[in-house]
N, C-alpha and C positions, 0 to 999 in steps of 0.2 A: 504494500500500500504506500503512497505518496509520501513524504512524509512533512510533507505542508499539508494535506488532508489529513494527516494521523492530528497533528498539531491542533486542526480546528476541532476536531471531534475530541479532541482528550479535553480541549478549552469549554467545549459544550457541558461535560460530567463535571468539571474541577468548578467552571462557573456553579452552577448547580447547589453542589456542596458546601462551597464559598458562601453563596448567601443563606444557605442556613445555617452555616454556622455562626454569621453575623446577626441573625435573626435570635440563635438562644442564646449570643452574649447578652444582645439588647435586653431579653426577658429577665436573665440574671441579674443586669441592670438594674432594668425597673424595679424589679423584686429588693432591690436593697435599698431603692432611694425610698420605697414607701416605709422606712422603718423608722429614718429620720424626724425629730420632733417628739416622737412617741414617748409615754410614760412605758415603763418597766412590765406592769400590770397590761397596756394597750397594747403592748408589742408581744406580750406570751398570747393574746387573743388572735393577733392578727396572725402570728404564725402556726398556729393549730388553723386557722381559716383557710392559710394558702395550703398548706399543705394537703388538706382536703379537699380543696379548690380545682378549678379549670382549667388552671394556668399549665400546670405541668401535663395533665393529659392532654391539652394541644400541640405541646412540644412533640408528644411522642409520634401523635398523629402526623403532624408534619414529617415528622422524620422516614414511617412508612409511606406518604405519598410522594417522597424523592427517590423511594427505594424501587418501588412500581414503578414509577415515571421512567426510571434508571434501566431498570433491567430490558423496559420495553424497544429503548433508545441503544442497549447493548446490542440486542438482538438480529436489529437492522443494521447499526454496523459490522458486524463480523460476517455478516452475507455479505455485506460490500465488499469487506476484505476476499473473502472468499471468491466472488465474481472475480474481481479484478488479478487475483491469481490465476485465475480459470483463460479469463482472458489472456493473461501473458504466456501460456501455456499453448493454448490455441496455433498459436502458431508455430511449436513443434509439429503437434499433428497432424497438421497441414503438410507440411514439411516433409510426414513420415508417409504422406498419404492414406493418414486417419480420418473419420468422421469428426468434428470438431466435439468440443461437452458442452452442457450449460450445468449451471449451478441449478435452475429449477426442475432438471430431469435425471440429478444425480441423487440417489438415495444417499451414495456413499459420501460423497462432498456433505449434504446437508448432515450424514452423519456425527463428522468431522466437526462440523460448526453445533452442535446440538450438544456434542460433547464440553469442546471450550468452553461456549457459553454455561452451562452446567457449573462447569469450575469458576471462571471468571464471575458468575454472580453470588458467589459467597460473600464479596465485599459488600454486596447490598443487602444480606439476609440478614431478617430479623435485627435492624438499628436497635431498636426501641430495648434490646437485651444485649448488644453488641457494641454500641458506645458507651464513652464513657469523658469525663473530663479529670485532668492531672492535678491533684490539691496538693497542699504544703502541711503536714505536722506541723507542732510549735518547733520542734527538734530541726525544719528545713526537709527530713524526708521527705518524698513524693509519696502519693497513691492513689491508684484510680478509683474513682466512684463512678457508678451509673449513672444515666443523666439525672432519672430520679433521684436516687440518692445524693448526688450533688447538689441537686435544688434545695433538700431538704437540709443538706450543712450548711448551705450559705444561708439559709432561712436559721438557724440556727447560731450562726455566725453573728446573724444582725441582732438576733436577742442578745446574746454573749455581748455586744459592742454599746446597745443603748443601757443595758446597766451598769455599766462604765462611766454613761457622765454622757449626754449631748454633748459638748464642748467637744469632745472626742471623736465624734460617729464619723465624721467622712475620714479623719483619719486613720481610726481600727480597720475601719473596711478599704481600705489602699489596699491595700498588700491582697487584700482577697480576690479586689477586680485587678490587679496584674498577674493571680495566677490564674483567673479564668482565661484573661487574655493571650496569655502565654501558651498553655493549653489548647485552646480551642475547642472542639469537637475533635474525640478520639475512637479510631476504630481499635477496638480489643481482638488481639488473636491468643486463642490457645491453644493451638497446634503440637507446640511441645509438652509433652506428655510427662510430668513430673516437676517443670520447670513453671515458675511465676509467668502469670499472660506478660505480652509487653504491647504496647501501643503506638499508635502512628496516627498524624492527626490526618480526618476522614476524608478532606477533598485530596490530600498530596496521596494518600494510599488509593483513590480511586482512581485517580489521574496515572497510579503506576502499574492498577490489575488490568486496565484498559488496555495498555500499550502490550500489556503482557500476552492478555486474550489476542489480540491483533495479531502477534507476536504466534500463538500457538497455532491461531488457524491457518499463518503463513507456511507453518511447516509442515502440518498436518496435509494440507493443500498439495504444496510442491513435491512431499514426501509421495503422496498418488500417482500426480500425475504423470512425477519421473519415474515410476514402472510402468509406466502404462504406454508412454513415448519411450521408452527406452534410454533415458536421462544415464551417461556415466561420467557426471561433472556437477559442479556446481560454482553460481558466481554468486560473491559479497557484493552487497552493495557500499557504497563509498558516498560519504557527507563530509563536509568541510567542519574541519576546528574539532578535529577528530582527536579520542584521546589515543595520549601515547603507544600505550601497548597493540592500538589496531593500525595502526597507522601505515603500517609495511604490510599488510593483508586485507585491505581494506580494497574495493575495485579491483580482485584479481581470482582467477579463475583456477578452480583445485579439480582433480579427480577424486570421488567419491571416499577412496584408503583415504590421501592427502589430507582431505579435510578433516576428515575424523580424527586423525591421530595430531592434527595443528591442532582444533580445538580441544579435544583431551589435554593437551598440554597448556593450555593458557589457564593464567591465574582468573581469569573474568572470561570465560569462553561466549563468543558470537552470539547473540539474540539473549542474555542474559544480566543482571544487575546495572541495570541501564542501560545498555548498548543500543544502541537505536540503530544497529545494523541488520539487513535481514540477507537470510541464505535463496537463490533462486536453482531450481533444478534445469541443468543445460546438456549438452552433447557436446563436448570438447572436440575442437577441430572446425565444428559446423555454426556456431553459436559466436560472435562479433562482442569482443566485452562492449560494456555501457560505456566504460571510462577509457582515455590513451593515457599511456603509462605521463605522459604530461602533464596532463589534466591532475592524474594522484600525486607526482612531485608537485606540484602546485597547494593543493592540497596540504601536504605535506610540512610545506614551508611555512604556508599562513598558518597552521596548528602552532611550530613550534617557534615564527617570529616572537622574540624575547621586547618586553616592555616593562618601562619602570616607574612606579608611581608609589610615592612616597618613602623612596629610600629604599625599597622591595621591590623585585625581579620576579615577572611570571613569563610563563611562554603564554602565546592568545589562549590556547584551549583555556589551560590553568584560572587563566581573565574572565572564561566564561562563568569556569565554577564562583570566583569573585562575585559575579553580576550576582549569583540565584542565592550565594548567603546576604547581600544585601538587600534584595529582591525580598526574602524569607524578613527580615528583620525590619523593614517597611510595612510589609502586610500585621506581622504581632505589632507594630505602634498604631496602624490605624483600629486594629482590633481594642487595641488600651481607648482610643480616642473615642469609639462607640463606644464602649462600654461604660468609659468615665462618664458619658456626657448621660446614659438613660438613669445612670446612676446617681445622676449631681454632682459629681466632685470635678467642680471646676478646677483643679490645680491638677486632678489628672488628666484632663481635656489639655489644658495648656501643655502640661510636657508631653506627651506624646502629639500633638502639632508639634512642637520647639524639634522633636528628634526628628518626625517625619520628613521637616523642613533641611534638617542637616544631615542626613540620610541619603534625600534624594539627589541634594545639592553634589554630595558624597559619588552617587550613583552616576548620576550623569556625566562629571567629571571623568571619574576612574575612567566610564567606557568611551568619552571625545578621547582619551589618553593609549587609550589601549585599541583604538577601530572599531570598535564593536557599533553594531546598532541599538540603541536604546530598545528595552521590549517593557515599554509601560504598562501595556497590559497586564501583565506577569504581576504588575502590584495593586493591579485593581482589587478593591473591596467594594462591594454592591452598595451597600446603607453607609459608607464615608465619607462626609461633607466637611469640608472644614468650616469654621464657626466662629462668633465671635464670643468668646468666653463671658467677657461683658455684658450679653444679653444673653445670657443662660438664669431661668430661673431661680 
């Protein structure tokens, strides 16, 4: 598949995600600004209310109709993928003087894709039991709670703070709206069988089973077709600002041993822990690679052009990873900035502007410095406005 098309479809799920996850900071928000003012006695009322309340069984609802929405939007892409495999293939069996295939007359393609999709919508099963958000102990440990149970600590959090003294409340509660913030929305796995779950927050782990599913029905696909043409080859595909270790195999053309025994040997082998490379089934000797060995010295050289910004040395790729931890640390301050703001705590609305603002100042620099193209998009947050602190209630 494309992988500017893979990019917009992965942008369609992660968007998605993104704004709900903007959506339950805001709730956690507001759930703390209503505690504010309260007498001791007012505030143990209100939180047995919410807690019994509305509020949290909306969350959860939302959460299943991004899950349905999700799976339905999964579905339709890995057929795409799948076609568009089907289609690159076609034209061996042309070639071989085969009947061409289609995806809608193939049991066994649609297999393939019914399979993936199977696995790849785990990420969306059962939210409402499989998220969770990251708290702090007094101690600074971490630990997950469900989304429910999370509501019900910070509900608990804010009693804890108003019998401490008004004078105090938007203070105690700092620290609480930075670790929702920080956090976010978390998908829980527990796959390891004796070991504590670990978590990933939900739009960056959907945005990565995506790519993955794409990723299996490419193989699954190619794996087919090239028995079927009689495939004893395969070609890599090749992207620019490649990292290091693909970079010499990247656009070049193996026999079926070859590749096997190259990828066995790699620390990160082909179509795996990001690699945004994918494997296509060919006929060595008959089969024109995509790239001239030009084109990948090219390649090659913009990866490892060295640049230096601020007294530190990266090659571009390395610049890339730059861009997405600052990228990453722009989205948690605008996440701080909604949340302070449904929360009332003007001083945390202002510093998270004040970082965003030097951040991105940060952001765009680095990348005039280093070539890169800004990808603003990548820091969008759906509900973040900036504000004027001053006219906040």
């Amino acid at each position: 598949m494309d992988n500017n098309k893979l990019k917009l479809a992965e942008e369609r799920f992660y968007t998605r995600f993104e704004a709900l996850n903007s959506e339950i900071l805001q709730k956690f928000g507001k759930t703390i600004s209503k505690f504010e003012g309260l007498s001791v006695s007012e505030a143990h009322i209100l939180a047995q209310q919410m807690k019994n309340g509305r509020e949290i069984d909306k969350i959860m609802e939302d959460l299943e109709k991004a899950s349905q929405l999700s799976r339905k939007d999964l579905e339709e892409l890995l057929e795409i993928a799948a076609e568009e495999n089907i289609e690159f293939a076609n034209v061996y069996y042309e070639a071989k003087g085969m009947d061409k295939v289609s995806y809608k007359d193939s049991k066994q393609f649609q297999d393939i894709v019914k399979s993936v999709e199977k696995t790849t919508q785990g990420v969306f099963a059962n939210l409402s039991s499989t998220t969770a958000i990251k708290l702090l102990k007094d101690n600074g440990d971490g630990y997950l709670k469900g989304i429910r149970e999370a509501y019900e600590d910070v509900i608990d959090r804010c009693v804890l703070a108003v019998s401490t003294g008004q004078n105090n409340y938007q203070k105690a509660m700092y620290d609480t709206i930075k670790q929702l913030s920080s956090s976010g929305v978390k998908k829980v796995y527990y796959e390891n069988e004796g070991k504590k779950p670990y978590a990933r927050r939900l739009d960056s782990s959907v945005r990565q089973n995506i790519l993955e599913g794409v990723r299996q029905v490419n193989i699954g696909v190619q794996e087919q077709v090239g028995k079927e043409f009689g495939a004893d080859g395969v070609e890599i595909s090749a992207h620019g600002l490649c990292a290091e270790d693909h970079q010499n195999i990247q656009g070049k053309q193996y026999s079926k041993k070859e590749f096997n025994k190259l990828n066995s040997s790699l620390d990160r082998p082909i179509g795996t822990m990001n690699c945004g490379h994918f494997v296509f089934s060919i006929v060595l000797g008959i089969s024109s690679p995509n790239y001239t060995q030009k084109q990948l010295n090219q390649f090659k050289k913009e990866s490892n052009e060295i640049i230096e910004y601020e007294g530190k040395k990266y090659t571009r790729y390395e610049a890339t990873q730059v861009q997405r931890r600052l990228e990453t640390k722009i989205r948690q301050q605008k996440d701080l900035q909604i949340t302070s703001k449904a929360s009332g705590n003007k001083e945390g609305v202002q510093t998270a502007q004040q970082n965003i603002t030097s951040l991105t100042k940060k952001y765009k620099d680095f990348s005039e410095k280093a070539g890169l193209d800004t990808q603003m998009q990548r820091m969008r947050v759906v509900s973040f406005k900036r504000i004027n602190v001053n006219n906040m209630k």
